[in-house]
C-alpha positions in Angstrom: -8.0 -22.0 8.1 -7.4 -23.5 4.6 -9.9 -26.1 5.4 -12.5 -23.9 6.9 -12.5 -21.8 4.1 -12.9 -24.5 1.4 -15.5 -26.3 3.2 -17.4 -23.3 2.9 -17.6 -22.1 0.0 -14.2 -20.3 -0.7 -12.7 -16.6 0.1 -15.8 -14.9 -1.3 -18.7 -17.0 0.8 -16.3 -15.7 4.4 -16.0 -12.5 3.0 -18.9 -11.5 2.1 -20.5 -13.2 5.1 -18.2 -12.4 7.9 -16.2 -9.7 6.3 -12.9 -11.2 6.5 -11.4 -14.8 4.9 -10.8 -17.4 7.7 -6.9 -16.9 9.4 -5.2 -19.2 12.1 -5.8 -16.1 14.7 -9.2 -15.8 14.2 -11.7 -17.6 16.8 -13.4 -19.6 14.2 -10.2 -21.3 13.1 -8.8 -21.9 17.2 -11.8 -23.5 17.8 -11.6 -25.6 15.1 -8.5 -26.8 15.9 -9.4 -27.3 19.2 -12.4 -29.6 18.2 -9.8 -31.5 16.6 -6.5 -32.2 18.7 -8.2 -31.8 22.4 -12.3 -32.2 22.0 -12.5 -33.3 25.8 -11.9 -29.3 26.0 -14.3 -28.3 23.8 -17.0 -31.1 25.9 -16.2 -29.3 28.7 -16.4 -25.7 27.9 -19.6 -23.7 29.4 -18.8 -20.1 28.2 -16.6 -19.0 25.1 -15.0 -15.1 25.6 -12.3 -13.6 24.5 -10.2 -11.3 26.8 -12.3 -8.5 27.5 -15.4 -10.2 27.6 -13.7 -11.7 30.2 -13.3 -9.0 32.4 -16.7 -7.3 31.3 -18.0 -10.8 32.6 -15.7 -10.9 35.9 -17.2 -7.1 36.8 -20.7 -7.2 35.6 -21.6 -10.9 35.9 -23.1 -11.1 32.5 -21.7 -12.2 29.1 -21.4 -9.1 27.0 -19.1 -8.2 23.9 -18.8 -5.8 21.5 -19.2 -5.7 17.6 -15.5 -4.8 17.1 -14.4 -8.0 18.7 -17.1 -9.9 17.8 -16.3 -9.4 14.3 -13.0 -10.4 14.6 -14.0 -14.0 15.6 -15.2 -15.5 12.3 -18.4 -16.5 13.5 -20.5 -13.2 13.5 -22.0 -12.3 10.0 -21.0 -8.7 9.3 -24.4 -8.1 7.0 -26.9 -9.0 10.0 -24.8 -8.0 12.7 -25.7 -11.6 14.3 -23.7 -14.3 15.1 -23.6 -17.0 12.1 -26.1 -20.0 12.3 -24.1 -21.9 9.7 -20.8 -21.4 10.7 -21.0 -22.2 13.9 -23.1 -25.2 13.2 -20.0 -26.3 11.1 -17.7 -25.7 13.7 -20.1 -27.6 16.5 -20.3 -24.4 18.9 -23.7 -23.9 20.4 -24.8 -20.0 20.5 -25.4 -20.4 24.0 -21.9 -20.3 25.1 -21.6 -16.9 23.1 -21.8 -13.6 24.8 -24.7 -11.6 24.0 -23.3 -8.7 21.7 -23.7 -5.0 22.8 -24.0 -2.2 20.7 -22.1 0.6 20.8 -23.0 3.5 23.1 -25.3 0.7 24.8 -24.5 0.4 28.6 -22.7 -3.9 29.0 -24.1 -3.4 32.6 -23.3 -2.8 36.3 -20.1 -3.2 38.9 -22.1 -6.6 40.8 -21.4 -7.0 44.4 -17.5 -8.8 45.3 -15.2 -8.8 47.9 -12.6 -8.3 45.2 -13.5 -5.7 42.9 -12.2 -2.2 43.4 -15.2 -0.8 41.9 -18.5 0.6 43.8 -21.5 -1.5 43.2 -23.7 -0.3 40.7 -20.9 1.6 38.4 -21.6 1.6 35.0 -19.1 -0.4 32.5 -19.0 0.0 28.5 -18.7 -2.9 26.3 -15.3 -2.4 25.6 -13.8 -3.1 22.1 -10.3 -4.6 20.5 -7.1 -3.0 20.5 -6.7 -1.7 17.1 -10.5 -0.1 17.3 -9.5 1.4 20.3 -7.1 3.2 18.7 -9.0 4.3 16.2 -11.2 5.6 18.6 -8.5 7.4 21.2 -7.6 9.2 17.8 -11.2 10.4 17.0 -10.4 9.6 13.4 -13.1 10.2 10.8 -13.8 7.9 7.5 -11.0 7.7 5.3 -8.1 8.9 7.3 -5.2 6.7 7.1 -3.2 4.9 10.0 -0.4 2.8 10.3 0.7 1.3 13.7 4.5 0.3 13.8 4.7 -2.6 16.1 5.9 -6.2 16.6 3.4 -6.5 14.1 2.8 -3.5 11.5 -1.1 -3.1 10.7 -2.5 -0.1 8.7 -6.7 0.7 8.8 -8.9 3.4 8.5 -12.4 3.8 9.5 -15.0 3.3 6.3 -18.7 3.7 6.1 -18.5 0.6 3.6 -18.7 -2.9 4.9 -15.9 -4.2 3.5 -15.4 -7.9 1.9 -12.1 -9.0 0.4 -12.2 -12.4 -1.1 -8.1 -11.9 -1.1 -7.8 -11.8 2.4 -5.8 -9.0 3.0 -8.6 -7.0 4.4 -10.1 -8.1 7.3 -13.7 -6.3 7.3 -13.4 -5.4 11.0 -16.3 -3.5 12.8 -15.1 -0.3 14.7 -16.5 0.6 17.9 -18.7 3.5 16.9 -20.9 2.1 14.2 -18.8 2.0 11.3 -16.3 -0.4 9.8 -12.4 -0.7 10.2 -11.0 -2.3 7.3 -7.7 -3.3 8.6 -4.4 -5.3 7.3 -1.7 -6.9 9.3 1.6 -7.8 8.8 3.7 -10.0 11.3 6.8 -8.1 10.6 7.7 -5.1 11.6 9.5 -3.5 14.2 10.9 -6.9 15.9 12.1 -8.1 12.7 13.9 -4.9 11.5 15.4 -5.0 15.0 16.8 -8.3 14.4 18.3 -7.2 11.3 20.0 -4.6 13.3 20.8 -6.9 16.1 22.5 -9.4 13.7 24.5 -6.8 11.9 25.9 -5.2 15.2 24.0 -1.7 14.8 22.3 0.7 16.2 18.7 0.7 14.7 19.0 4.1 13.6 22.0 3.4 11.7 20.8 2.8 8.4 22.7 4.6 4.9 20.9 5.0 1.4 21.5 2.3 -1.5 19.6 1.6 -4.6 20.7 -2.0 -5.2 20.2 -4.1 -2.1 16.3 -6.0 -1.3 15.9 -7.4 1.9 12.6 -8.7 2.3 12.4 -9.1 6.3 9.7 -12.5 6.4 11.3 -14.1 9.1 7.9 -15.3 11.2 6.7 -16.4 7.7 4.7 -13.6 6.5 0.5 -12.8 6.6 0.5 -9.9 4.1 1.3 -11.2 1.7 -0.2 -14.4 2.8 3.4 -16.6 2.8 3.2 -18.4 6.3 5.9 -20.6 5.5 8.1 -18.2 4.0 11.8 -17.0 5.4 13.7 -13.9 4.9 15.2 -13.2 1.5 18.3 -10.8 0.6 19.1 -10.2 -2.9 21.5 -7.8 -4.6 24.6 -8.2 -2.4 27.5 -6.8 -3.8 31.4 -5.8 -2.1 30.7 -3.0 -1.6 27.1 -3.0 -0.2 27.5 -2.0 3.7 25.3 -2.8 6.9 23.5 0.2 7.3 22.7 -0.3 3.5 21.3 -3.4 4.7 20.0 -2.5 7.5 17.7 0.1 5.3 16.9 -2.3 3.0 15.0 -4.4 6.1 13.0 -1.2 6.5 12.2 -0.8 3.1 10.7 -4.2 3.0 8.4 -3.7 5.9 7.4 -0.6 5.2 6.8 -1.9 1.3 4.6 -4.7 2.4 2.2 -2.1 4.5 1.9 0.4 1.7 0.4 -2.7 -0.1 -2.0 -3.3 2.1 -2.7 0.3 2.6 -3.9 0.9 -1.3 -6.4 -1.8 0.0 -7.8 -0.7 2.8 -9.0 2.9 1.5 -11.6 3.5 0.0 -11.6 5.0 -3.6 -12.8 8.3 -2.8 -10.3 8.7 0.4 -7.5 11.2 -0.3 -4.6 10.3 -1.1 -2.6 13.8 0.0 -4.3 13.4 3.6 -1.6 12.8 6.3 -0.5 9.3 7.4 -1.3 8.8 11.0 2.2 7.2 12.5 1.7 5.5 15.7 3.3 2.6 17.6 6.3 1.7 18.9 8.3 2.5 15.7 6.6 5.7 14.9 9.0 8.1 16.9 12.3 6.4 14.8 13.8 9.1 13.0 14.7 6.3 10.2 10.7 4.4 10.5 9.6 8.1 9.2 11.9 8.8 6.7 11.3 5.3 5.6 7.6 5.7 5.5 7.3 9.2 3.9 9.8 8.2 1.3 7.9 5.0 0.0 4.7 6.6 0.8 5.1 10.3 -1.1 2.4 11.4 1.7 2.9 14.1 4.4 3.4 12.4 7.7 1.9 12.9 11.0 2.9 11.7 14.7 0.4 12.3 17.7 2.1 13.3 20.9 -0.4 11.0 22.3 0.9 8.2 23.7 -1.2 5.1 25.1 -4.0 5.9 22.5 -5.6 2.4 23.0 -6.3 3.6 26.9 -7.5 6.7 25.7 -10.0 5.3 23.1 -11.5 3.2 26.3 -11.6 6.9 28.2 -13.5 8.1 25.1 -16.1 5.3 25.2 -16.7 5.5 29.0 -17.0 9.6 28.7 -19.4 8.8 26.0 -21.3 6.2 27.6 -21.8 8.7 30.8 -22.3 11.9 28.5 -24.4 10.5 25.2 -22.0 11.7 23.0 -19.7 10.2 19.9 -16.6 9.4 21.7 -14.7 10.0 18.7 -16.0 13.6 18.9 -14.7 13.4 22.5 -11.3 12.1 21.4 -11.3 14.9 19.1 -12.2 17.9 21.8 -9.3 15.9 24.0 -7.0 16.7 20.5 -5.1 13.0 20.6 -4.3 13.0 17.0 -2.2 16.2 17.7 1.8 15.7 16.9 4.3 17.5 14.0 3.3 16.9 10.5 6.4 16.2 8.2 6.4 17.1 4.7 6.0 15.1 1.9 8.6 13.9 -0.3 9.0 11.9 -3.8 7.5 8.6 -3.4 10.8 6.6 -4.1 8.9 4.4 -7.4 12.5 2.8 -8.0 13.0 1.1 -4.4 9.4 0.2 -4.8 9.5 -1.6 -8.1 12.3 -3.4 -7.5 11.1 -5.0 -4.0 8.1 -5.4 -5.7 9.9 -7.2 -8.5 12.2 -9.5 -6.5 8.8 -10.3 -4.5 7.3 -11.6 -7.3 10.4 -13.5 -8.8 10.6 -15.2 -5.3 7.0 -15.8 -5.2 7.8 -20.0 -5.7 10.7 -20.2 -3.3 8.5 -18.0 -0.1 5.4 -19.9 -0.8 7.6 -23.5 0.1 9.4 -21.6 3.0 13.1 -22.3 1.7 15.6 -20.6 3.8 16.8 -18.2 1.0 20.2 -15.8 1.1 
């Protein structure tokens, strides 16, 4: 990723020509990688596609994909909406083996004729999109509105009638599936590692107490935003009579200090900044997560009932592919976004300086990946 991105130009030629800054889980840098270490693979490839294509392929017979996940790959120029002539001349991948990218609303094709398809022949199939756009979509979410998805991984997006182009790289200027753009930031942890924290301590996840002196700052898969892949977890301010669910709050605080960050970056200037936090994910139903999250957040807090939004953004694009409409507008008739709004409450500034202070002392010691305690 390093490479690719100095061999062409730096962080502002990617992102102002794909949208987002080169990362090892984009396509671009995989099959870069690829070239290198095994190029009897690359020889032999007739077809690149990523998983959905995949299946779009395996029902239709043709080689679609859509400009969510083709903007996701590295190699498709968000400006022209085209794959990238340069880039992939860099990376030695012929065009051919691309799939031809559909736009939204635009039919991918037709069920083909198998023995093994439990489809009737002839049924129409959408292009499909990536998981985080379908979410988006399944919540019918206009420009502006804030999300953050408590996983494995924590990301936090909102849709934006902006292209975006971060030279930083926490961005990733990310297509939606309806027209727009989905500005999106990822961090690798989140719910797993603060589950760790809890495992190692012997507690309950939910068991957390308050404490104003402890900083854990829960990198333990090396970290993406910030951009430390090397780094380990750090725990600073232990004292006698600091206690594991003092601990175990600070591990939340981290996580849920390193998506704020990313958050400020993903809106735009005029979003506003009183709407309600979308909560969703795995984490977003723990009592502590939400606490955690209106607390370092100051905003009001709100937790659809819906649960498998991702499945329900791909119900809203095949409703709108048979009916002509927005399927966001669908999503929004269906009322997925519904769920309790929870007040909010004074943004904690203190607990926020000072992770954001022992972040940057410890800047030196992430960035070589020492194992720090």
């Amino acid at each position: 990723a390093h490479r690719l991105t100095e061999e062409l130009g730096g962080t502002k030629f990617w992102a102002e020509r794909t949208g987002s800054v080169p990362a090892a889980s984009f396509t671009v840098t995989k099959w870069a990688w690829l070239a290198e270490h095994e190029p009897e693979a690359v020889r032999a490839a007739r077809a690149v596609r990523l998983p959905h294509d995949y299946l779009t392929e395996r029902l239709t017979g043709q080689g679609t994909t859509d400009r969510g996940d083709a903007s996701g790959t590295g190699w498709w120029a968000s400006g022209t909406e085209a794959y990238d002539e340069e880039i992939l001349a860099h990376v030695g991948l012929d065009p051919a083996l691309l799939p031809r990218v559909v736009r939204p609303g635009e039919v991918a094709g037709t069920v083909r004729e198998s023995h093994d398809l439990p489809f009737s022949k002839g049924t129409l199939v959408a292009c499909g999109t990536g998981d985080n756009a379908a979410a988006a979509l399944g919540l019918g979410i206009r420009p502006g509105t804030p999300v953050m998805s408590l996983g494995t991984s924590g990301t936090v997006y909102a849709v934006s009638r902006r292209r975006p182009a971060d030279p930083t790289g926490t961005v990733a200027g990310f297509a939606d599936a309806r027209g727009d753009w989905l500005p999106l930031a990822c961090t690798l942890n989140c719910t797993l590692a603060v589950d760790r924290v809890a495992t190692l301590l012997g507690l309950d996840r939910e068991a957390v107490q308050p404490g104003d002196g402890v900083t854990l700052l829960p990198f333990l898969d090396g970290e993406r935003t910030p951009n430390l892949p090397h780094a380990s977890g750090l725990l600073h301010g232990l004292r006698h009579d600091t206690t594991g669910g003092q601990l175990l709050q600070a591990a939340y605080d981290g996580a849920v200090h390193s998506l704020l960050g990313a958050l400020d970056r993903v809106l735009d200037e005029d979003a506003d900044p009183s709407a309600p936090l979308l909560l969703i994910g795995g984490g977003a139903r723990g009592a502590a997560w939400q606490r955690t999250v209106r607390r370092l957040s100051g905003r009001p807090v709100q937790v659809p009932e819906a649960r498998e939004l991702v499945a329900l953004g791909a119900a809203a694009q095949a409703a709108g592919l048979l009916t002509g409409e927005d399927p966001a507008a669908v999503a929004r008739r269906w009322d997925t976004a519904a769920g309790p709004v929870l007040e909010a409450v004074e943004r904690d500034e203190e607990t926020l300086a000072r992770i954001a202070g022992v972040l940057s002392d410890a800047a030196p010691l992430l960035e070589r990946g020492t194992d720090t305690a």
